[in-house]
TORSETOR-412309 format. One record per atom (N, C-alpha, C): x, y, z; residue in one letter. Coordinates in steps of 0.1 Angstrom, whole numbers, plus 5000, padded with zeros to 4 digits. Example, Ala and Ser with C-alpha at 12.3 -4.5 7.8 and 13.67 -1.06 7.14 Angstrom:
513249435078A;512349555078A;513249675078A;512849785071S;513749895071S;512950005079S;
//
This chain:
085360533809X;085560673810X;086360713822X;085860663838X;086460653846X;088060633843X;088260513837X;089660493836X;090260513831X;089760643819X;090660683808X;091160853818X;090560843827X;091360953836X;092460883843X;092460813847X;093260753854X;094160763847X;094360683832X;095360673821X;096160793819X;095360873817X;095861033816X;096661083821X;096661023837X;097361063847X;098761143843X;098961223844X;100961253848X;100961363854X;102461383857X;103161533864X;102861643856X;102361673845X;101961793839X;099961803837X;099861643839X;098261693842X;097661583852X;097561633858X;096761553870X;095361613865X;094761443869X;093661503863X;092561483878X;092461573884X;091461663895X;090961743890X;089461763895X;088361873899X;088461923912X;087962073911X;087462103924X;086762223922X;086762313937X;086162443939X;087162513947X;087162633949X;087462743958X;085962803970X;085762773977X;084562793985X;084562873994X;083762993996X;084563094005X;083363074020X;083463104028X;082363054039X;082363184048X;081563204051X;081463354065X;080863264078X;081763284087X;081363224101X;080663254110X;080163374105X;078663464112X;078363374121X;077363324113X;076063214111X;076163104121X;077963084122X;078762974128X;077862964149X;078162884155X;077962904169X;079162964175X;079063094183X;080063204188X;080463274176X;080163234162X;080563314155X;082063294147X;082663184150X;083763124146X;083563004140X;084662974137X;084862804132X;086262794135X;086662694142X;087862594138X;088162474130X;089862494129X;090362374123X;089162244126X;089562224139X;088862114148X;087562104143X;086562244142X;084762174146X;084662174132X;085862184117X;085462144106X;085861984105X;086661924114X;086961764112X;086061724119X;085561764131X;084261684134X;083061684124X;083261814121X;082061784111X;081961664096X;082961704095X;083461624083X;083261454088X;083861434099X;083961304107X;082561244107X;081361314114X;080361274116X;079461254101X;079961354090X;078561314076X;079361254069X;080861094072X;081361064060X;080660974053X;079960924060X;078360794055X;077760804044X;077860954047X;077161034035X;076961024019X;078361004017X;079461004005X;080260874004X;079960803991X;080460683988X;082160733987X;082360823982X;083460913974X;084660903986X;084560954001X;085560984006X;086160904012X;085760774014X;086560684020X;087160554008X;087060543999X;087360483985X;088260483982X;089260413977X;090660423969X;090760303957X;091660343947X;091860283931X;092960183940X;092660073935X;093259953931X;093459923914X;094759973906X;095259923898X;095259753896X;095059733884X;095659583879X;096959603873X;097759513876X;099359533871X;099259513855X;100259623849X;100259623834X;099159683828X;098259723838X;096959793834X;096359723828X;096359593826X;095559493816X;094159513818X;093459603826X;092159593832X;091459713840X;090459763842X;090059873850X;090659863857X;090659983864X;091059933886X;089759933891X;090059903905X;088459883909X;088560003923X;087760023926X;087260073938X;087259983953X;088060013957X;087659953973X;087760033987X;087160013996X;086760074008X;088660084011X;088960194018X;090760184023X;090260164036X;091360014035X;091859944052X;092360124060X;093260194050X;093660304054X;093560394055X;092060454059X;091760574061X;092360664070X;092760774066X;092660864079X;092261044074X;091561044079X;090461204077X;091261344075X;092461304089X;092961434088X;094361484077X;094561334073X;095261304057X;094661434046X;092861374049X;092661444036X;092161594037X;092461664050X;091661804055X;093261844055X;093561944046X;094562024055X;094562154060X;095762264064X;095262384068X;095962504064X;095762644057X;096762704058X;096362814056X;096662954056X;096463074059X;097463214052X;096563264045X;096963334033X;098163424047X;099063524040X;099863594043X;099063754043X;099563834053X;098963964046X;099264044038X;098364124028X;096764154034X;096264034033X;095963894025X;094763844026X;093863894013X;094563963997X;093363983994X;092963893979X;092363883972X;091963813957X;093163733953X;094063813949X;094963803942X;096263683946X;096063713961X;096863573973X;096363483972X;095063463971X;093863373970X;093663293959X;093663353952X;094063263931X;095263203934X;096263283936X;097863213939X;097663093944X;097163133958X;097262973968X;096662863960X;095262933954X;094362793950X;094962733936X;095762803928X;095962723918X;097262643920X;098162723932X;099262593936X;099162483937X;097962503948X;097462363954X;096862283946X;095862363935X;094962263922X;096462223912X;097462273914X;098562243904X;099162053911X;099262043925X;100161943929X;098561783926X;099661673922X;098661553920X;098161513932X;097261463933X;096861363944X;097561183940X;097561163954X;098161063958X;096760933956X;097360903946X;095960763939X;096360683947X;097160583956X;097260513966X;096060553981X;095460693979X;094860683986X;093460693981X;092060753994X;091160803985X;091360933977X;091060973965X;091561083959X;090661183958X;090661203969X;090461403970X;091061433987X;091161563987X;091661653995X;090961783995X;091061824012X;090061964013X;091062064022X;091262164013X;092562284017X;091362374025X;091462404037X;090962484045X;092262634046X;091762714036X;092462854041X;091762954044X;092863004056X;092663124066X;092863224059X;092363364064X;093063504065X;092563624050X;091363544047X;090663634033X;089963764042X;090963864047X;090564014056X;090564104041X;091064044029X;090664164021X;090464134006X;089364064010X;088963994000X;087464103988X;087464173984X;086464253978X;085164203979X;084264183983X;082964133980X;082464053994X;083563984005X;083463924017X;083763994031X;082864004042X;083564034051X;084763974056X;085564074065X;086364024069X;086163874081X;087263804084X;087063654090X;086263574082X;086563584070X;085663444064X;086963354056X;086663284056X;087863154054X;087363044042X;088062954035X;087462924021X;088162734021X;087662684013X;087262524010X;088562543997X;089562483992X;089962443983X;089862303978X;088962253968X;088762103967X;089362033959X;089661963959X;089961843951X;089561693951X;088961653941X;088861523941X;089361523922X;089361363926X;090161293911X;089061283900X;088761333887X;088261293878X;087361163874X;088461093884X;088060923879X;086760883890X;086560993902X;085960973916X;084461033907X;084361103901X;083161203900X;083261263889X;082061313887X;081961413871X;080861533879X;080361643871X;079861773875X;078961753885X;077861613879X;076961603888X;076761543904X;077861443903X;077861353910X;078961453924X;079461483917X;080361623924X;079261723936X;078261753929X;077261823939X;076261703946X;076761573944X;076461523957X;077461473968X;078261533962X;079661533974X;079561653978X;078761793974X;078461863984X;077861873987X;076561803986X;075461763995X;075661674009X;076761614009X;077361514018X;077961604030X;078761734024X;079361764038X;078961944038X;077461944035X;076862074040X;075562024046X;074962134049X;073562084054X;072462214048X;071162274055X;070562364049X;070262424056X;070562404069X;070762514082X;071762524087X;072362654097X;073262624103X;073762504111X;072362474122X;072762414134X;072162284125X;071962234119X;071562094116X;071762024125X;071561894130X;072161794138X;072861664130X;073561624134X;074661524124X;073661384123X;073861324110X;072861194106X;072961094119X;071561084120X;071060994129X;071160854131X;071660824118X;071660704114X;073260614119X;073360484122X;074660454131X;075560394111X;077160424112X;078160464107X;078360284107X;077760204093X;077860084092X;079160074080X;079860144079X;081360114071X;082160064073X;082659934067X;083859844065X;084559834060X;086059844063X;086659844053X;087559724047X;087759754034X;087859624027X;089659574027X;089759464027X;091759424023X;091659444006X;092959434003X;093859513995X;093859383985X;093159353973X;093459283965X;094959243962X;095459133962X;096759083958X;096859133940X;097759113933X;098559113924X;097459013916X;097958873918X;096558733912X;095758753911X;094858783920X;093758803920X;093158933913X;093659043911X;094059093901X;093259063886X;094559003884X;095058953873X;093858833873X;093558733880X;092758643877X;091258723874X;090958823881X;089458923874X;090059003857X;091259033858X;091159133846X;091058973831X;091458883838X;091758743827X;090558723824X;089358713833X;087458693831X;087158793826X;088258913829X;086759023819X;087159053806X;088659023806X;089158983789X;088058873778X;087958763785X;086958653783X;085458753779X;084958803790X;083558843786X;083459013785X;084459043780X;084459193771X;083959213758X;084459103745X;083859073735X;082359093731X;081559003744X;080259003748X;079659113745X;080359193760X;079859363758X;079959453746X;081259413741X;081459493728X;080359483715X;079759363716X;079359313708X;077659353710X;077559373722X;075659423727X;075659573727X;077159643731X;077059803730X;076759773714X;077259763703X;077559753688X;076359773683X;075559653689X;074059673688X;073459773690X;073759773701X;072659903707X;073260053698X;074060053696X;074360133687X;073760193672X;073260023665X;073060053655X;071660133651X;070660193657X;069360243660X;070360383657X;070860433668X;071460563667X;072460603657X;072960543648X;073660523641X;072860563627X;071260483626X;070960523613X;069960593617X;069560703628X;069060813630X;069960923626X;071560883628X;072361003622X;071961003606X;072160893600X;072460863586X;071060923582X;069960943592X;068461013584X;068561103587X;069261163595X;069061283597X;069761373589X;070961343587X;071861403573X;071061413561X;070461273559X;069561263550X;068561433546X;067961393554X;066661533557X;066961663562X;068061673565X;068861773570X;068261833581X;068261753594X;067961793607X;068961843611X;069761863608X;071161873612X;072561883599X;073261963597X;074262003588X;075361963598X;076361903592X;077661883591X;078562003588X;079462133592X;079662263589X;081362213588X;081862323584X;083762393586X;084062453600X;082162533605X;082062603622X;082762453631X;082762323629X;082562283641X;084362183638X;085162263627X;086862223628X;087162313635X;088062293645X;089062373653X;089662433650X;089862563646X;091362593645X;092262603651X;093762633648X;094762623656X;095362733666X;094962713678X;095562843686X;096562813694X;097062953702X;098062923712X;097762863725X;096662813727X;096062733736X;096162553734X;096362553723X;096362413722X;097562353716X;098362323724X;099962283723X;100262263738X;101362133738X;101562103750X;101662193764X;101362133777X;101262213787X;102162183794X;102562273808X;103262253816X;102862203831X;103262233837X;102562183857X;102162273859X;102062413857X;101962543865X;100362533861X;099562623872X;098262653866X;098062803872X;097262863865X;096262963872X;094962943874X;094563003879X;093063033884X;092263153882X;090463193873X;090563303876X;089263303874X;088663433875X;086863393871X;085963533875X;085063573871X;084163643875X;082563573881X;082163673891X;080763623890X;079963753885X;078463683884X;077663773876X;076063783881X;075263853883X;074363843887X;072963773878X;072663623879X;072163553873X;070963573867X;070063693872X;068963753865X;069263853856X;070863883852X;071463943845X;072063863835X;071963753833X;072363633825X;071163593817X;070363603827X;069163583819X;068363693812X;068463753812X;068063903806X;068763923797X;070263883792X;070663923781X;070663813769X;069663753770X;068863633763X;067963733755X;067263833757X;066863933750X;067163973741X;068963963739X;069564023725X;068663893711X;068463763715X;067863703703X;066563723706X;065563793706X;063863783711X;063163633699X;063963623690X;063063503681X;063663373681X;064663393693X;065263243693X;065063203707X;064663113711X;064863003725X;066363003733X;067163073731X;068063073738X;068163073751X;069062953759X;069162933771X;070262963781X;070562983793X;071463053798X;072862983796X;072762843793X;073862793785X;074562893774X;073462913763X;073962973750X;074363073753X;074063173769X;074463283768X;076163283773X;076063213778X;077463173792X;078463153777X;078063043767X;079063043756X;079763133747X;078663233749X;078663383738X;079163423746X;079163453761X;080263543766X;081863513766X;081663363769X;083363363764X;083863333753X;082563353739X;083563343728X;084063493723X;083063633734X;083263743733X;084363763735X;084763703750X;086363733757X;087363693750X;086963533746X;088263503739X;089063583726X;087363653717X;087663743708X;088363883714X;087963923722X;089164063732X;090163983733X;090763863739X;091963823743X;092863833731X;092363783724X;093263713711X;093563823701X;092263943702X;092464033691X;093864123697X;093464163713X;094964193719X;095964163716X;096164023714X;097463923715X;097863933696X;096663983693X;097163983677X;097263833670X;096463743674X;096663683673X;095263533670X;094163623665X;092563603669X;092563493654X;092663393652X;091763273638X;090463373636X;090563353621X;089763373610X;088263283614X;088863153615X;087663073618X;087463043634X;086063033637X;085263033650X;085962913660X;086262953670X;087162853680X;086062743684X;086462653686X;085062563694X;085062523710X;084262433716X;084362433729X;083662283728X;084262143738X;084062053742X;083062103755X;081462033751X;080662123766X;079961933769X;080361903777X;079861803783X;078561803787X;077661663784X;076561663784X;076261523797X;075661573811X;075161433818X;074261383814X;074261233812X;073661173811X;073361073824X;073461093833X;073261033846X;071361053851X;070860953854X;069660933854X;069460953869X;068260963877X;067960983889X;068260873897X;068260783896X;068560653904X;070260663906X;070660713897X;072160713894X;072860843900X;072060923910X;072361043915X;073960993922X;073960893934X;074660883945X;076060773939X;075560803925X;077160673922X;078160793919X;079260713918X;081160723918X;080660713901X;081860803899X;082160803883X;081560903880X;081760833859X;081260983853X;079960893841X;079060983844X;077660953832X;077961083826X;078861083816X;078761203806X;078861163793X;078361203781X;078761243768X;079361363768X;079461443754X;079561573750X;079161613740X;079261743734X;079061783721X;079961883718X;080361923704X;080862033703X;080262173697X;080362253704X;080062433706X;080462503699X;080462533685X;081462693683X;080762803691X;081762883692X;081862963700X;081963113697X;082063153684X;081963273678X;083063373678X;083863293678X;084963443685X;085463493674X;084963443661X;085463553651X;084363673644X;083163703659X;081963753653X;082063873668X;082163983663X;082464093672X;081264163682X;080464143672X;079264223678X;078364123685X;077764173695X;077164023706X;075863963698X;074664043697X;073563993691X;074463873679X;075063923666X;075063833662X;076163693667X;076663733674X;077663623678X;076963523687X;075663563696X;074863503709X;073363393692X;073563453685X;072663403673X;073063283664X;074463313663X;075263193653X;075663073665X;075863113680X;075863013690X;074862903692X;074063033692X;072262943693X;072262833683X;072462873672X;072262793659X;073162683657X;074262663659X;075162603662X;075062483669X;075162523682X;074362453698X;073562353692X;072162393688X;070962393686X;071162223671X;072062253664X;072162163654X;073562013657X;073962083671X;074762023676X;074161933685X;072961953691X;072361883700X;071361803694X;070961853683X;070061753671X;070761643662X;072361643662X;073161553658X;073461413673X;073761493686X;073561433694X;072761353697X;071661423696X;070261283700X;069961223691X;070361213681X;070161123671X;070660963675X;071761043673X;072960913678X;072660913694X;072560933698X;072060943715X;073260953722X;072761083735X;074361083745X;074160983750X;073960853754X;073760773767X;074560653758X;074260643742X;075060573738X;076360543735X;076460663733X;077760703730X;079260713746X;078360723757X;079160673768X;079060523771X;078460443763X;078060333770X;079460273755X;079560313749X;080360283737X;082060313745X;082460413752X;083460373761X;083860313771X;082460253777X;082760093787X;083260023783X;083660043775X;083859883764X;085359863760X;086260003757X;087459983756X;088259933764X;089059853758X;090359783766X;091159883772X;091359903786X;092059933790X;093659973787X;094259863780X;095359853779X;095859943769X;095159963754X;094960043747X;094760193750X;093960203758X;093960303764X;095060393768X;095560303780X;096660363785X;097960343778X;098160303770X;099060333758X;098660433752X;097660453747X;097260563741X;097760673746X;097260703759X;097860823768X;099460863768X;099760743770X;101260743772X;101960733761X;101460753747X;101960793736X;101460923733X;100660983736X;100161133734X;101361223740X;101661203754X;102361283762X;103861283761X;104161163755X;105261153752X;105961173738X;105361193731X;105861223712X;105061353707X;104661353720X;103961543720X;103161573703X;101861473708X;100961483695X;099961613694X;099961653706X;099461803708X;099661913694X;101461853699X;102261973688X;101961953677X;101661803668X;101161773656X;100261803653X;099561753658X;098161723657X;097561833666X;095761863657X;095061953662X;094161883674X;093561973686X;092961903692X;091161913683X;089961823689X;088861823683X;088361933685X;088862033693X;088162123701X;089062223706X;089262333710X;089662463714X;089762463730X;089162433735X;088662473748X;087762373755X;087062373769X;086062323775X;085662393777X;083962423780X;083162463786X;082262373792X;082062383807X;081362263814X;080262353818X;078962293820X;078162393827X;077462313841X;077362363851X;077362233864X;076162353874X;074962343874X;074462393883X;074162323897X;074162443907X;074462483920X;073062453927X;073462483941X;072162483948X;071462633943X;070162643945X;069562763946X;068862833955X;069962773967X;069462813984X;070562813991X;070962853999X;072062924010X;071962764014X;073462744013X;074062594024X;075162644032X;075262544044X;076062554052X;077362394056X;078162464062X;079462374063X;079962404075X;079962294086X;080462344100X;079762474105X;078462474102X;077562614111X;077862744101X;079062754091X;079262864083X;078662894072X;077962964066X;077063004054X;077963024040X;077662914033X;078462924015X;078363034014X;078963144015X;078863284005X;078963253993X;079963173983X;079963183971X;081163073967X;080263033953X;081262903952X;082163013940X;083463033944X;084163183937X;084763093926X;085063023925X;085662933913X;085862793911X;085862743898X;085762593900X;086662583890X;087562473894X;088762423892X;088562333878X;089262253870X;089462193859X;090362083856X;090662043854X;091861973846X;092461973830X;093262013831X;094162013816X;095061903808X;095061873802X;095461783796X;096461823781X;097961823777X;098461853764X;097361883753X;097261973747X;096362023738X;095762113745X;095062133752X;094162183762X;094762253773X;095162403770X;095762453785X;094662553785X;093362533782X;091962653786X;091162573791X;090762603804X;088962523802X;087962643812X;086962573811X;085862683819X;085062633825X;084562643837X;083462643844X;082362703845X;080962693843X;080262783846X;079162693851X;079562803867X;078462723881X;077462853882X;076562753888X;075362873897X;074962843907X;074762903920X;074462913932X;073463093937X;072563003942X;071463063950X;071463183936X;071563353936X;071163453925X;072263453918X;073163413916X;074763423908X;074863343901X;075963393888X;076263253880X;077863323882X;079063173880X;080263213880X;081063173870X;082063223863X;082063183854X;083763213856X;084463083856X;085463063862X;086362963854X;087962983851X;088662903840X;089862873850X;090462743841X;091962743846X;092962703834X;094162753836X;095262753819X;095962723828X;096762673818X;098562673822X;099062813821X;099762813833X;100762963834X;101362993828X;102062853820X;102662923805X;102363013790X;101062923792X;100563003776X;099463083782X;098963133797X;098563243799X;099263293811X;100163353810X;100563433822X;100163533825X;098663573819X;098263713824X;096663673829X;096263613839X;094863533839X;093763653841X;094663783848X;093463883853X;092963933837X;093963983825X;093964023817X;092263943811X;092563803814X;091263733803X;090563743813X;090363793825X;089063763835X;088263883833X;089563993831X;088864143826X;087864133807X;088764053803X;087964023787X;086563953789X;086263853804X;085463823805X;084063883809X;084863993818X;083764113819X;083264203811X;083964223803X;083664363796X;083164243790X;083364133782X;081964083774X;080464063775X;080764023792X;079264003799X;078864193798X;079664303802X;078964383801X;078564473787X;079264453779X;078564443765X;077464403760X;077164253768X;075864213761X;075164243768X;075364253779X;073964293787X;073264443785X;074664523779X;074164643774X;073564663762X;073864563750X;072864563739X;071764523744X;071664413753X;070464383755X;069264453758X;070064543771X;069064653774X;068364723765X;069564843760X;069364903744X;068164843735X;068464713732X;067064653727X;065764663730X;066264613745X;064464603751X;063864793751X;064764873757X;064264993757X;064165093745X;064665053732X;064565083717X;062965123719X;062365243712X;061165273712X;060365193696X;059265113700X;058765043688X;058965083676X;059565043662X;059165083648X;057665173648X;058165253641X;056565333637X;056465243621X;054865263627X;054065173617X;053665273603X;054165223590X;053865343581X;052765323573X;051865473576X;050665473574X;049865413559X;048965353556X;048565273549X;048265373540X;048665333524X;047865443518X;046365403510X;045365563515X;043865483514X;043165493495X;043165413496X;042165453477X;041565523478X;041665633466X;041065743464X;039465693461X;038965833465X;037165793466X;036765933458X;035465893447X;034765953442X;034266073444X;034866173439X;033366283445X;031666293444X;031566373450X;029866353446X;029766473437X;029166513428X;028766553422X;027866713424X;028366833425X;027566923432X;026166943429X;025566963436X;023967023430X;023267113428X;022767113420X;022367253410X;021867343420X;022467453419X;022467593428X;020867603432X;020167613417X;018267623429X;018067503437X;018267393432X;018367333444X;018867313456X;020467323456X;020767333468X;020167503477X;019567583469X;018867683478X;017867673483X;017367593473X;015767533479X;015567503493X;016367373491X;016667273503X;017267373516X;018067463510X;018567513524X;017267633533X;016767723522X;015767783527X;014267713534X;014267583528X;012967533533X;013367393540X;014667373548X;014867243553X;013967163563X;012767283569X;012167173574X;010567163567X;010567223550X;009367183548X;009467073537X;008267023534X;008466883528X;009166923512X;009866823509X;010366843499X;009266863486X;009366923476X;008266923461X;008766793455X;008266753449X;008066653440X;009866623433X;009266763421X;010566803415X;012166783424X;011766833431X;013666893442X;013566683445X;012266613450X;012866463452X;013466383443X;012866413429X;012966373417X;014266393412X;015066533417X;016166573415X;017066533420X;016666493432X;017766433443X;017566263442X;016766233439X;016966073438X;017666073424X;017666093415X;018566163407X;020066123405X;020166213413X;021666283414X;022166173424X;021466093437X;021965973446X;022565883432X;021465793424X;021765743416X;022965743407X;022865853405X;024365903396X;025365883405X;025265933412X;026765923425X;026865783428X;026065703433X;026165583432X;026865513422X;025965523406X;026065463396X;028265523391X;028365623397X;029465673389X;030665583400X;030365593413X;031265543427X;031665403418X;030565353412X;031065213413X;031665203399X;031765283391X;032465273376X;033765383377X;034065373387X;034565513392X;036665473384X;036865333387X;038165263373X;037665223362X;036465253357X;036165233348X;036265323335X;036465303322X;036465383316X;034965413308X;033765533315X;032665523308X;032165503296X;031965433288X;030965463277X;030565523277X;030465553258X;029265723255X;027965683260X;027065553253X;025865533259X;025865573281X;026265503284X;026565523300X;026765693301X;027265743298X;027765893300X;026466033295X;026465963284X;024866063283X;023166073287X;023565873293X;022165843304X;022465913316X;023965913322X;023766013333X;023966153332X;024366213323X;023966363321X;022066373317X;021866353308X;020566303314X;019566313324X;020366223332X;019266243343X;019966363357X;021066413350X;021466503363X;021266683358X;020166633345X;019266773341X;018066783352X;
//
C-alpha cells in the first residue's frame, strides 16, 4: 500500500499529506519564536521520529518495493523552510499560501516531508495578532492518519518549557544501495512472493465465507446506495489545489447526534451527514445535484498498539453514502447511520486487517503500470471512480501541545492528496474542544472553495438547529384512556332513604337492614351482569327482592 503511493506519483498528483498549524507565541520564552529556536528545536527531538531522517530507495524498472534507508544526506534546514504572508495577513492569504505549497511535489530523492514556517497571520479572524503557522508535508508512502500524529507527537511537547530528550542521539546513517543489489533483493523476493501470496489467500478464506453467510442471513444488504454516481468531481485533475475548511465546536457535534435519539450514531456519522448536506447546497446551486446518493471512500486504521511508531500505512476502508440527495438533516443523518452501520458489518466480516494484508502481496511492477496507465489514457474520463469523494476521520490530541515554547491554537486544516478521478477529499480532525472539518479540490473543477466552506456551514448549522428544536419540542400529550362505563346503583325507596337520613345515628330496624341488604345484593348481582342480557327468571328475582 506504501508503494502504490509511490506508483501514483506524478506532476498533477503528488501524493503528500499534511496540516496548516497556526501557533501563538505567548506561551513562547520572551514571548516570541524564531526561525532559529524552531531548528533547534526540531534539531534536538529528531530521535523522536523514524519518519524524518528516512529516504525511498527505488529498485530500477520498479521490479520491487523501494526500501527505506537512513540518508547518508541529511540536512534539517533542507526540510524547514520560511516565509511570510504579505499584508494584511488575513484567511484568505493564508489558504492561497498553503495550498501553493501543498500543490508543489516533494523531492523523493530525499526524506519526504517538509515544514513551511509562515509569518505575518495579523489578521487572521479567530487568532491574535503575532501568531505564525506549520504548513506540513510529508509523503503518503511515509505515514497514514495515525502514524501522522505520532510525527506530531515527535516535534511537540505538553508544556511549554519541556526540556529536550535526555536520551543521547544514537543515529546512523546508512550508504546508498547500488543498482545489483537492488535488483539481487527484488530477484529473492520475486522467488518468495508466491509464498506470501499463497498464506495471505488463506488467511483470507475465513473472511471470505463470513461474507458469503452473511449475505446469506442478511447481516448486511448489498444496495444501488453504495454505486457512485457520476459527478463533476470525478474526472481528471489538474496541479492547482485549494484549500478550505471550517471549525466547529465539538460539543456541538455531538449534540446534534440528537436528531436520531433511536439510533447509536457516532460523531463520525455526524461529520458525514454534514457534508453530504453541503455537497447537496453545492451541487443544487451548480444545478447540477445526482438523483442518486454520492458516496465517500472513509478509511479505516487498522494499526494495532505495538504498531503505533512504524512508517507506513495500516489502513483498510469502507464505503459511505453520504445522502446528498436527502434534503432535510434528520432524515439524511438516519439513512447515513444505516448505511455506515451495514457497511461496517460487511467489513468485519471479511475483516479490515485482511483485506490490507491482501495488498502486501501485489507485484509491484503491475502496479505501477497500473498507475501509469490510469493517468495517461485518462481512465477517470471513462470510467467511474468506486467512490465520489474521501472522507478521512483522524483524531487529535485532547489537550493543548506545544512547538518551540508556542501553544497549538488550532490544527486549521488538513491537507489531502488527489489523484484523477478524485478532485474532492476531506479531513475531519479534532483537537482539545473543536472538530475541523477541512477539504482540498483541484482549482479547476472548484474555483470557488469559500462558496463550499460556506455550504459547509450552513449544514452544520442546520442540523444543529433541528437538533435543538427536537430536544426542546414539548412531550406528546398522552391521550386520555377511555374508562368503561360503570353501573348505576339503583335509588332507594324514598321511606327508606328518609328513614336512614332522619335516624342516622340510631340503630337500624330490622326491615330498613333487610331492605338494604337487599338492594347491596341487587347492585351487586346487576354490576356483574351489567353486558349481559338478563333473563326473565333473573329479572323478576330481582324486582322481587327490591320490594
Amino acid at each position: 500500500m506504501d508503494s502504490s503511493f509511490v506508483a501514483m506519483e506524478s506532476p498533477n498528483s503528488p501524493m503528500h499529506i499534511g496540516n496548516l498549524l497556526i501557533y501563538n507565541p505567548a506561551t513562547a520564552p520572551g514571548g516570541f519564536v524564531r526561525f532559529k529556536d524552531i531548528l533547534d528545536f526540531f534539531r534536538s527531538r529528531l530521535q523522536l521520529s523514524k519518519t524524518m531522517r528516512q529516504r525511498l530507495v527505488r529498485v530500477p524498472f520498479d521490479l520491487d518495493y523501494p526500501y527505506w534507508i537512513e540518508d547518508p544526506d541529511f540536512d534539517l534546514e533542507y526540510h524547514l523552510r520560511h516565509v511570510a504572508l504579505p499584508k494584511p495577513g488575513d484567511w484568505r492569504q493564508l489558504c492561497i499560501q498553503t495550498a501553493r505549497i501543498h500543490a508543489r511535489p516533494l523531492d523523493l530523492n530525499r526524506p519526504p516531508w517538509e515544514f513551511t514556517v509562515v509569518e505575518g497571520l495579523d489578521n487572521v479572524p479567530g487568532y491574535p495578532p503575532g501568531c505564525f503557522a506549520f504548513v506540513t508535508k510529508v509523503h503518503h508512502a511515509a505515514i497514514d492518519g495515525m502514524s501522522g500524529i505520532d510525527l506530531m507527537e515527535a516535534i511537540h511537547t505538553l508544556a511549554p518549557h519541556a526540556p529536550p530528550p535526555n536520551k543521547p542521539d544514537e543515529w546512523k546513517p546508512e550508504k546508498i544501495p547500488g543498482p545489483m543489489e537492488l535488483l539481487g533483493k527484488s530477484y529473492i523476493n520475486g522467488l518468495i512472493n508466491p509464498l506470501k501470496q499463497a498464506k495471505v489467500a488463506a488467511q483470507a478464506v475465513p473472511g471470505v465465507a463470513n461474507a458469503i453467510k452473511g449475505l446469506i442471513t442478511s447481516e448486511f444488504k448489498v444496495t444501488s446506495d453504495y454505486v457512485p454516481p457520476r459527478t463533476r468531481f470525478n474526472k481528471s485533475i489538474s496541479p492547482h489545489r485549494v484549500v478550505e475548511g471550517q471549525r466547529f465546536p465539538l460539543k456541538d457535534i455531538k449534540a446534534i447526534r440528537a436528531l436520531a435519539p433511536d439510533l447509536k450514531t457516532k460523531v463520525n456519522d455526524v461529520a458525514l451527514t454534514i457534508i453530504g448536506g453541503a455537497l447537496h447546497k453545492y451541487l443544487t446551486a451548480k444545478n447540477d445535484l445526482p438523483k442518486a446518493t454520492m458516496t465517500a471512500m472513509a478509511p479505516i486504521s487498522v494499526r494495532s498498539s505495538d504498531e503505533k511508531s512504524d512508517m507506513g500505512n495500516q489502513v483498510s476502508a469502507m464505503i459511505a453514502p453520504l445522502g446528498t440527495h436527502i434534503a432535510d438533516p434528520a432524515e439524511r443523518l438516519a439513512f447515513v447511520f444505516g448505511r455506515t452501520s451495514n457497511s461496517k458489518a460487511m467489513t468485519n466480516a471479511i475483516g479490515a486487517r485482511t483485506m490490507t494484508e491482501v495488498s502486501k502481496v501485489n507485484p509491484l511492477l503491475y502496479m505501477a503500470l497500473g498507475a501509469q496507465l490510469f493517468g495517461r489514457i485518462s481512465i477517470a474520463h471513462k470510467f467511474a471512480m468506486p467512490f465520489n469523494t474521501v472522507v478521512t476521520n483522524v483524531p487529535g490530541p485532547p489537550i493543548p501541545i506545544y512547538s518551540a515554547g508556542a501553544k497549538l491554537e488550532s490544527m486549521a486544516l488538513s491537507l489531502i492528496c488527489l489523484t484523477d478521478g478524485l478532485g474532492l477529499a476531506h479531513v475531519v480532525q479534532s483537537y482539545c474542544d473543536e472538530a475541523y472539518i477541512s477539504f482540498t479540490a483541484c482549482r479547476d473543477i472548484m474555483p470557488d472553495p469559500e462558496f463550499y466552506s460556506q455550504c459547509l456551514k450552513e449544514s452544520f448549522e442546520e442540523m444543529l438547529a433541528a437538533a435543538k428544536a427536537l430536544e426542546n419540542a414539548p412531550a406528546p400529550e398522552k391521550k386520555p384512556v377511555a374508562k368503561k362505563p360503570v353501573a348505576k346503583k339503583p335509588a332507594a325507596p324514598k321511606s327508606v332513604a328518609k328513614k336512614t337520613t332522619n335516624t342516622r345515628k340510631a340503630a337500624p330496624t330490622k326491615a330498613a337492614a333487610k331492605t338494604t341488604n337487599a338492594t347491596k345484593k341487587a347492585v351487586a348481582r346487576k354490576g356483574s351482569v351489567a353486558k349481559r342480557k338478563p333473563t326473565k327468571a333473573s329479572a323478576s328475582r330481582i324486582a322481587e327482592e327490591s320490594k
